[in-house]
C-alpha positions in Angstrom: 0.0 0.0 0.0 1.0 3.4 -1.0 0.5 6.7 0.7 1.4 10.3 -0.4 1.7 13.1 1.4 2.0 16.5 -0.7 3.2 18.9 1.0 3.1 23.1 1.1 6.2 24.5 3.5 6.5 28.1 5.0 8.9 29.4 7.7 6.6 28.9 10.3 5.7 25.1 9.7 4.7 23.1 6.9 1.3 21.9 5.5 0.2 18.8 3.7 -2.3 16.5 2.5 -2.6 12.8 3.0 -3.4 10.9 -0.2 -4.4 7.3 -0.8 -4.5 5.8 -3.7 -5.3 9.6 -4.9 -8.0 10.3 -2.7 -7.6 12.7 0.6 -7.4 10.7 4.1 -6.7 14.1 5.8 -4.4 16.8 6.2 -1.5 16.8 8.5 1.0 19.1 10.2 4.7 19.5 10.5 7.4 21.7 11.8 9.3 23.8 9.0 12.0 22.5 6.6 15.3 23.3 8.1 18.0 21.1 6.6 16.5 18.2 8.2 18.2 19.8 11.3 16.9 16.9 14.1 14.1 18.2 16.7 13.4 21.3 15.0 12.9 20.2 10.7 10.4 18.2 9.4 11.9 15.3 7.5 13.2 15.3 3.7 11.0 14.5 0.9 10.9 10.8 -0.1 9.9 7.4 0.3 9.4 5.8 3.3 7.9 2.5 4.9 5.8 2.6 7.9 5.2 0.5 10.9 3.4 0.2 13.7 5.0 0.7 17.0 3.8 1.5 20.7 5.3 3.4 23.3 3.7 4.7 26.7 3.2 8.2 25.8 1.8 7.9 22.0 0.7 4.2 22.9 -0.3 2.3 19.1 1.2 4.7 16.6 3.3 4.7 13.4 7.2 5.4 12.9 8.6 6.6 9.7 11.6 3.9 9.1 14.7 4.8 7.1 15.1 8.7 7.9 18.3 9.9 6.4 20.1 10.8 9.9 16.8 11.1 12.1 15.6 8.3 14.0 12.6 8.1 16.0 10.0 9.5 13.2 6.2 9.2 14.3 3.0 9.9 13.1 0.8 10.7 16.1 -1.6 13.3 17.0 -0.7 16.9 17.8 -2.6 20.5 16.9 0.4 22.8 16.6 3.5 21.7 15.4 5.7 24.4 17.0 4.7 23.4 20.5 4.0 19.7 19.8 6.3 17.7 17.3 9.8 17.6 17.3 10.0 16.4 13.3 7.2 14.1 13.4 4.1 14.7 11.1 0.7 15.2 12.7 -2.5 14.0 11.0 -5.6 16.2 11.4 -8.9 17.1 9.8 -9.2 20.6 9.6 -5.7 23.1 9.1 -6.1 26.3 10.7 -3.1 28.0 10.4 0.3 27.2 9.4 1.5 23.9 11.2 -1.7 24.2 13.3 -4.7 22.0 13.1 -7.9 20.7 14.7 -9.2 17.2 15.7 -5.9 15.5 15.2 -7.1 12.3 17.2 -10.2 11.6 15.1 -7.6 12.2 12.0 -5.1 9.8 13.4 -7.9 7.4 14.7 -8.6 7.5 10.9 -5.2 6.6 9.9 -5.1 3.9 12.4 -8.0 1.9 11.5 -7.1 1.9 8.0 -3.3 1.4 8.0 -2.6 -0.9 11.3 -5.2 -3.9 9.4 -2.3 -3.7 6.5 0.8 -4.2 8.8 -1.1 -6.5 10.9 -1.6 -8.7 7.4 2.0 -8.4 6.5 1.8 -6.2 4.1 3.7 -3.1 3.7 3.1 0.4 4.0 5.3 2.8 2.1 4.8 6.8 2.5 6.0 9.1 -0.6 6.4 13.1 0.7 6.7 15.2 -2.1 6.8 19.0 -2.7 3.3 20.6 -3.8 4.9 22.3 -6.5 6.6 19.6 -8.6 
């Protein structure tokens, strides 16, 4: 299975749009690009396999796998990427503002209970960022 997130950056954060298989799951939040600069960048554009992993903060959530010199990658929930994330992409189901968001646990509840069936089959999850504007 193959997800896309297209993304919009500015200074303050950066902006996307979850796609599968073409269609919009929701739209997600991240902190700005900064060189990939760990704790304070969102992650570089590419491809990506994800898998489900628990911890006892986030609990069941996904990890981004593979990040050229970042580790520790998650998709969870979180309303304002400034304050929240620390390079990890937030779904939610309204954006209002940049890197800011509502209802980010129905959005990642979304997610969830279509992607964790997948991994739990065996199959694997791959997650494509790209740039809005190419």
């Amino acid at each position: 299975m193959n997800l896309e997130l297209i993304r919009t950056y500015f200074p303050e954060g950066t902006n996307g749009i979850l796609l599968l298989n073409g269609a919009a799951i929701c739209s997600t939040i991240e902190l700005p690009w900064k060189n990939n600069q760990s704790r304070i960048s969102c992650i570089p554009e590419g491809s990506y396999k994800l898998m489900k992993r628990y911890s006892p903060h986030f609990k069941w959530h996904l990890e981004v796998k593979d990040v050229p010199g970042r580790q520790l990658i998650l998709v969870h929930p979180a309303n304002d990427a400034i304050a929240e994330l620390k390079g990890c992409i937030a779904p939610v189901c309204v954006l209002t503002g940049i890197g800011k968001g509502n209802f980010s646990k129905i959005a990642f509840k979304k997610i969830t209970s279509l992607l964790f069936p997948v991994i739990e089959n065996g199959s694997g999850i791959f997650l494509t960022i790209k740039n809005n504007f190419k």
